[in-house]
N, C-alpha and C positions, 0 to 999 in steps of 0.2 A: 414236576420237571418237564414233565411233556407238553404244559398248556401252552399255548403262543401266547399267553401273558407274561412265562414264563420264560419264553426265549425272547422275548422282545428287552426285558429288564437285563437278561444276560448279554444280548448283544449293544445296550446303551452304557452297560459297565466295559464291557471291552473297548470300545469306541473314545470311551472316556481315559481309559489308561494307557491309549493306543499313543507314537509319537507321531506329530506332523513335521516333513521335510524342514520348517523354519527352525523347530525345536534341536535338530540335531546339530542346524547349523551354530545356535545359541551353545550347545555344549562344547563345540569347537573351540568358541572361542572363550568360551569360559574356562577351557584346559590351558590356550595360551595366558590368559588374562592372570590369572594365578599366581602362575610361577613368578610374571613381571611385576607383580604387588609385594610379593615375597622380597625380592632384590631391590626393588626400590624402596620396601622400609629397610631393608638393612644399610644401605649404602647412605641414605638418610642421616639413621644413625651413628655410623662413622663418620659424616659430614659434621653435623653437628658437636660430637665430642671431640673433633678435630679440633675444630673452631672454639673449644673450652666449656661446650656447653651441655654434659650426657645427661644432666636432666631433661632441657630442651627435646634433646634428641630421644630420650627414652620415650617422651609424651608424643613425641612426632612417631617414630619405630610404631607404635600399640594404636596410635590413632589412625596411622593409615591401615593396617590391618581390620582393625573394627569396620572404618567407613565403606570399606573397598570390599568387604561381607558381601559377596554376588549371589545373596538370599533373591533379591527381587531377578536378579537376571534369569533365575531358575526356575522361579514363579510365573515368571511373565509369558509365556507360552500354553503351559497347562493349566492353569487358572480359566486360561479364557478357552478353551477347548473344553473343558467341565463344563462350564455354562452353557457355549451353544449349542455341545451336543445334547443338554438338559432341556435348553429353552427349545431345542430341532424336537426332543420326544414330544413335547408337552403341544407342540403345532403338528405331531401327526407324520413327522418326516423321522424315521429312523438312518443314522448313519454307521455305518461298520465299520470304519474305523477316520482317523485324522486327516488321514494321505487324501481322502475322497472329498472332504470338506475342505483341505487349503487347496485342492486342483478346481475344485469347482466355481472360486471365483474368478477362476483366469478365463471361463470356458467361454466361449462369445458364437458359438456355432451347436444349437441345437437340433437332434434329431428326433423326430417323433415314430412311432410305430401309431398307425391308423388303426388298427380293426382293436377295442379293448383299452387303448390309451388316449384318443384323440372321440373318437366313438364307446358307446356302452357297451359293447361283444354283444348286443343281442339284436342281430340279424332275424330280417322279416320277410317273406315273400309280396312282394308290392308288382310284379310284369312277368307276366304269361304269358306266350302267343305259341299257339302249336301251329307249324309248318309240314308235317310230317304224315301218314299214312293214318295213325293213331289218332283216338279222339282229345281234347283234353284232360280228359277225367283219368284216361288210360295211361295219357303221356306221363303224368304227374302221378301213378302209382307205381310206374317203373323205375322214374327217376328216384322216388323217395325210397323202393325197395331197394336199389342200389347205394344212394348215401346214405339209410341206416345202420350199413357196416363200418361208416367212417367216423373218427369221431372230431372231425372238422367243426367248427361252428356254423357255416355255413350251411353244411352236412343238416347239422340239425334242423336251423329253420325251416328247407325242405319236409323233413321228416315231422316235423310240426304242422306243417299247413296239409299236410296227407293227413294227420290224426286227426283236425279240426274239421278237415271235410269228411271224415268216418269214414277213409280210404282202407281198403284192406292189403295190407304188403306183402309182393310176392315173394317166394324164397331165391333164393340168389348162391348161385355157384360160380368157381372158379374165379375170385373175388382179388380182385388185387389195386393198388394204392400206389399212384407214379407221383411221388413228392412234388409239390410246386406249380402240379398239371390238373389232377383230376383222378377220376377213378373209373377202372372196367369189373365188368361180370357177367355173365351168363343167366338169363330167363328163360329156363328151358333149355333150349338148344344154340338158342341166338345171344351171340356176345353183343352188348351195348359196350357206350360210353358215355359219362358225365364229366366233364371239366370244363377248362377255360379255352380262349380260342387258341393259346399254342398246342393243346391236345389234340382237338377237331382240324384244326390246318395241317398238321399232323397225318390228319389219315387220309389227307388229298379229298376232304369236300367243301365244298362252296359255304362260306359264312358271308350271308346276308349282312353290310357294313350296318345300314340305313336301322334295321331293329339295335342292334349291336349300340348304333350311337344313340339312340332314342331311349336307352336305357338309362347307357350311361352318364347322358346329360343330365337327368334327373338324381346322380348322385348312386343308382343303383351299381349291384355287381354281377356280369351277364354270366349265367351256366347254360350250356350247352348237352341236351339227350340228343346223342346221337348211335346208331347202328355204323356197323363200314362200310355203308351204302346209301345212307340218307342223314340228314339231321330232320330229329324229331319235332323237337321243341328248344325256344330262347327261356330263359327264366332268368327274372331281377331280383335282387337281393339287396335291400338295403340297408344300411343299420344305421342308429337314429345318432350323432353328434350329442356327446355329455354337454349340459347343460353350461359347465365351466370354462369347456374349450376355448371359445371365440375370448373371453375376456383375459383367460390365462397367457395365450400367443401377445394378446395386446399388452401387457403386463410386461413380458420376454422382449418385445421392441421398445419400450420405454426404458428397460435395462441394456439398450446399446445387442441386443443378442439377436441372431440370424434363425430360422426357425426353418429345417426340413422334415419334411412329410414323406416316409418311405412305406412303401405299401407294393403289394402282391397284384393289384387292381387293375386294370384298363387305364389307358394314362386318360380319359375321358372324366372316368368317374374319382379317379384320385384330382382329376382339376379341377371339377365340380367341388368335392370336398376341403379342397387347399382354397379356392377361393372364399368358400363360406368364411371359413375361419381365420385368414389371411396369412396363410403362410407363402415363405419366400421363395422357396422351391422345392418344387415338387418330382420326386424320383421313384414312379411309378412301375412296373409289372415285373419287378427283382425278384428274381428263387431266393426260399428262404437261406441258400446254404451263399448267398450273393450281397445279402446285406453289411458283414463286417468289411466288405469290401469297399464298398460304398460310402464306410466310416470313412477308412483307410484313405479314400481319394480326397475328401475334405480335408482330413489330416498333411495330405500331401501337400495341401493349398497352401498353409501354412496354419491352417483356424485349429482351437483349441476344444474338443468335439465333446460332448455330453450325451449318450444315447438314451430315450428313454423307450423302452418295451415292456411287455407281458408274459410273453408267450416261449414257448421250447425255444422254435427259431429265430428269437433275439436274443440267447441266451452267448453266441460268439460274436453278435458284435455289441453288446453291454461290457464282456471284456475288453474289445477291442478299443472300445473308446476309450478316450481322456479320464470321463468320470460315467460310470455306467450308473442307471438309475431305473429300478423295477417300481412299477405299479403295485401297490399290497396286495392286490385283486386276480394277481397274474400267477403264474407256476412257480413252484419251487426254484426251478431248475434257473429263472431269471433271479428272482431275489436271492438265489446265492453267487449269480453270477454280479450283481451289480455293489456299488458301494454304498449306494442310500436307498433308502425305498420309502414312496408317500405310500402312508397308510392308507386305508382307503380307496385308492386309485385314485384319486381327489386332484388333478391336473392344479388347481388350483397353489398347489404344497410347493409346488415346482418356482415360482419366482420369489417364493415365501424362502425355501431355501438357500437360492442365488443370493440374497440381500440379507441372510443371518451369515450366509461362508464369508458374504466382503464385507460385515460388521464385525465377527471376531476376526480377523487378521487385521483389520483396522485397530480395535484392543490391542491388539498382540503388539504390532507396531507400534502402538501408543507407549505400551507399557515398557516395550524395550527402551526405545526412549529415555522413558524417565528412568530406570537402571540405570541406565551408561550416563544421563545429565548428572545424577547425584556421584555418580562414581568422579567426573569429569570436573566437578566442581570441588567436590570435595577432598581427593588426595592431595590436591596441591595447597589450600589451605591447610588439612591434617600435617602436610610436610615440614609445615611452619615458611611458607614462602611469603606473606605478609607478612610475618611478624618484626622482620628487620626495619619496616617502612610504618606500621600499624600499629606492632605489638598486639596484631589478631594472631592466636593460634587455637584449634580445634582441641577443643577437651575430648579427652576417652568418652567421656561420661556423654558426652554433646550428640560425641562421633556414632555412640550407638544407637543415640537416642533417634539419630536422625537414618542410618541403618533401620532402624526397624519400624520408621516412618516409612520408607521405602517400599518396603513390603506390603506394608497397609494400603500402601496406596495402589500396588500393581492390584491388588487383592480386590478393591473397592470399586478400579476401572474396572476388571474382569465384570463383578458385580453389577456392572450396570447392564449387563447385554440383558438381564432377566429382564428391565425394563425396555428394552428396546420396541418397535413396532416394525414388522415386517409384513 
């Protein structure tokens, strides 16, 4: 019960018995539909025995009962949400429940999370330059003994390019973590700081633009060692674009859908990276507790928003979106926050999914349809209303025959989504 083999089968079972907003509206009207088949066979039947004929009318009374069978109207919803959310496992896309699969084909304004969704999370040290009293070797074992307390991604690669050069780290006191900024601590006696340039502007010192942008054009992400009295050293940090990005966004524009890139970044280096991949815009150096805001304002615009992230701090605006959608690769704390999640982290799942949610509601639509046709055509035949002119009237026998053709058929459209190609 504990395996993720394990919760994944339990969450495509719930997903599967879960109702989507169309469906309830289907029960609505299959509560009024009812009652009004009820009264019109009977009135039917008093028509007819009126008219001298309660044979007639009896066959009329039982055949429109039979025909008006709203087995398929009943079908035609969940049938086809079995399937895609079958056919979403079997491509790697889990969804949790229906509501997230029928909003997700309205959605026309995506949002990306950069660092883990749009990139691999694994951040490199690629730009050094020490400006500072220290030497390099010195500068880069302070900085790396201060982000070994954090456990940022960022943090790490730092703390990685220390261990690769056989840096030895020094201990660290008074250690503390300013969300969204950066981090301070103590070597020895002297408090440093590492973050980004809202930290360092911060303490009233001069950041050099010209390194700053030299970094940033190359797509890196500038960290800052600095004391309350100098900045020591710039350090770039780049992390390498998933192999699937560039082709996935193009995929997402060919579906008519808008694509934002929101990231914690330098708005240099997030243009760098939004250009690579061609995204539409770019809303670069937001605190993470700033992003569901962010939704919230596209939302406002009037667009229909899909957030996709990984991490803790997209876990309020994955709620906050239309349809939220976690990365497999990413924290708990997102994939319980969102409605679908690609397995994998596989960006690719992402237009794979858009194009199975607007092929079942297409079924679904399909199959309502043909409910309501067979209902539509066939009570007033059952009625016996050609029969005055024709001497057509609908057999019991015909009427169910052709009811539980009905079904077959919602059954069989649903059925085709397995073949479908997304």
């Amino acid at each position: 019960e504990g395996t993720i083999l394990s919760q994944i089968i339990k969450m495509v079972e719930t997903a599967q018995g879960s109702h989507a907003p169309i469906e309830r509206l289907t029960d609505q009207i299959s509560s009024v539909f009812v009652p009004i088949v009820l009264v019109l066979s009977v009135l039917v039947f008093i028509l007819w025995t009126a008219l001298g004929n309660p044979l007639l009318g009896l066959l009329s009374f039982v055949g429109i009962l039979v025909i008006a069978c709203p087995c398929a109207l009943g079908l035609a919803t969940p049938t086809a949400i079995i399937v895609g959310v079958g056919k979403a496992a079997q491509k790697g896309i889990l969804v949790k429940n229906a509501e997230s699969l029928e909003k997700l084909r309205a959605v026309d304004y995506i949002v990306l999370d950069k660092t883990g969704t749009l990139t691999k999370g694994e951040p490199t040290v690629t730009n050094l330059k020490t400006v500072g009293t220290l030497s390099e070797q010195d500068s880069l074992v302070h900085l790396a003994s201060l982000e070994a307390s954090s456990e940022h991604p960022l943090a790490q690669a730092i703390v990685a390019k220390a261990k690769s050069d056989k840096l030895t780290l020094l201990p660290i006191s008074d250690f503390k973590s300013i969300p969204g900024q950066g981090l301070q601590g103590k070597i020895g006696k002297k408090l440093y700081y590492a973050g980004n340039l809202k930290l360092i502007s911060s303490l009233g010192l001069k950041i050099d633009k010209d390194i700053i942008e030299s970094f940033a054009k190359v797509g890196a992400t500038p960290i800052i060692l600095a004391s309350s009295k100098e900045i020591i050293m710039y350090l770039g940090i780049s992390d390498t674009l998933k192999d699937e990005s560039v082709q996935a966004i193009k995929d997402l524009h060919k579906l008519g859908i808008k694509v934002a890139m929101l990231t914690g970044d330098h708005h240099l280096t997030a243009k760098y990276i939004g250009k690579t991949v061609g995204i539409d815009k770019i809303i670069a150096e937001v605190m993470p507790g700033d992003k569901a805001t962010e939704v919230q304002k596209l939302q406002a615009e009037g667009y229909k928003v899909a957030m996709v992230g990984d991490g803790v701090n997209d876990a309020p605006a994955l709620a906050t979106a239309d349809v939220g959608i976690a990365m497999g690769t990413g924290t708990d704390v997102a994939i319980e926050s969102a409605g679908l999640t690609l397995l994998g982290g596989n960006l690719e799942r992402l237009p794979q999914a858009i194009k199975l949610s607007r092929l079942t509601f297409r079924v679904i639509k399909q199959n309502l349809f043909w409910a309501f046709a067979y209902n539509i055509i066939g009570i007033p035949v059952a009625a016996g209303l050609l029969y005055p002119l024709y001497g057509i009237l609908l057999n019991p026998g015909l009427a169910g025959a052709a009811m539980a053709f009905s079904s077959v058929s919602v059954v069989t459209n649903s059925l085709r989504l397995k073949a479908s190609r997304i």
